[in-house]
N, C-alpha and C positions, 0 to 999 in steps of 0.2 A: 641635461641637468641631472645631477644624480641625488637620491634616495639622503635623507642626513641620515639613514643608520647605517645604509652602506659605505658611506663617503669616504675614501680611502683604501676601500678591502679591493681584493681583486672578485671580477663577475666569476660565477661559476660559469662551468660550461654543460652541456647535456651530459654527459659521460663524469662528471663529479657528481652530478645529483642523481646518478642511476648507481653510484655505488650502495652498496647495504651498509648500513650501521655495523661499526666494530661488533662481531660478537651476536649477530642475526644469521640463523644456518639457512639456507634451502627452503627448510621447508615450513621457516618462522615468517618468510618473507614470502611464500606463495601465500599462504594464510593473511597477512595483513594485505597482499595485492586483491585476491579472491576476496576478501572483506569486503574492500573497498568498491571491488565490481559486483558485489551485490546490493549495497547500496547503491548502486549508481542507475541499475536495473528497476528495483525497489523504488526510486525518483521517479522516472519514466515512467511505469507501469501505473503508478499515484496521478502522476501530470493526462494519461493519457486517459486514463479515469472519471476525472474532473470534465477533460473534452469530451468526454461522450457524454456525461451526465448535462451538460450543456447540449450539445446537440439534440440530446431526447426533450429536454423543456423546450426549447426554441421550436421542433418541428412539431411538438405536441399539445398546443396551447388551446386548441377547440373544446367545447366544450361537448361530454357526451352525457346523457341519461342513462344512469345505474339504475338498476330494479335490487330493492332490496326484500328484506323475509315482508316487514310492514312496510312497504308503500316504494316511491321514487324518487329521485332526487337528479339535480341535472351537478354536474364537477369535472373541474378542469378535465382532461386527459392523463397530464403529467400525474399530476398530485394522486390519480387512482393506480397509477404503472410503480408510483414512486412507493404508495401503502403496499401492492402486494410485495415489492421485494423486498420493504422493511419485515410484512409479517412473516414472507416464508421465510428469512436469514432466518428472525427469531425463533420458528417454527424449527428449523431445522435445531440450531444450537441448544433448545429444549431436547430436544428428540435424542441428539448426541450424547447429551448430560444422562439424559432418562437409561438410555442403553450403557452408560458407561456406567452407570448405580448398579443395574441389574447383573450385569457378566463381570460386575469386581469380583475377585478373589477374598474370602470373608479368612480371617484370620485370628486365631483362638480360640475355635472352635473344634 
């Protein structure tokens, strides 16, 4: 049963849809193929991300006792693994910004 928008066209075959668009050079079509495998990289890399960040809650769900400056406290595993790589990201991307202010290039002066 065919498609009602195709219905009557002839199928392409592999070798029509591997042609380039009239008027796409070389190196217009490595760029949108390279696009396109970076996105596709970019997906995976996102998806495999997700899996670990599952695998770390599932294997980390005991509970430990923190010592903090005033007193202790008992918290999950995860949830303290999960604060410090929130605070260092943050930590870092401060640090970045901070050294990027200082060694700018000051202009009009």
């Amino acid at each position: 049963m065919s498609h009602p928008d195709t219905a009557g066209q002839p199928a392409e075959t592999p070798a029509e849809t591997a042609v380039p668009p009239p008027g796409e050079s070389r190196r217009e079509r490595f760029g949108r193929h390279s696009h396109r495998t970076r996105l596709y990289l970019t997906a995976a890399v996102l998806v495999a991300c997700l899996v670990l960040i599952v695998v770390l809650v599932v294997q980390n769900t005991r509970q430990v006792r923190v010592g903090w400056v005033f007193g202790h406290s008992t918290i999950s595993l995860v949830y303290l693994v999960l604060f410090a790589t929130v605070l260092g990201w943050i930590l870092g991307v401060a640090t970045s910004i901070a050294f990027r202010r200082r060694t700018r290039v000051r202009r009009g002066r």
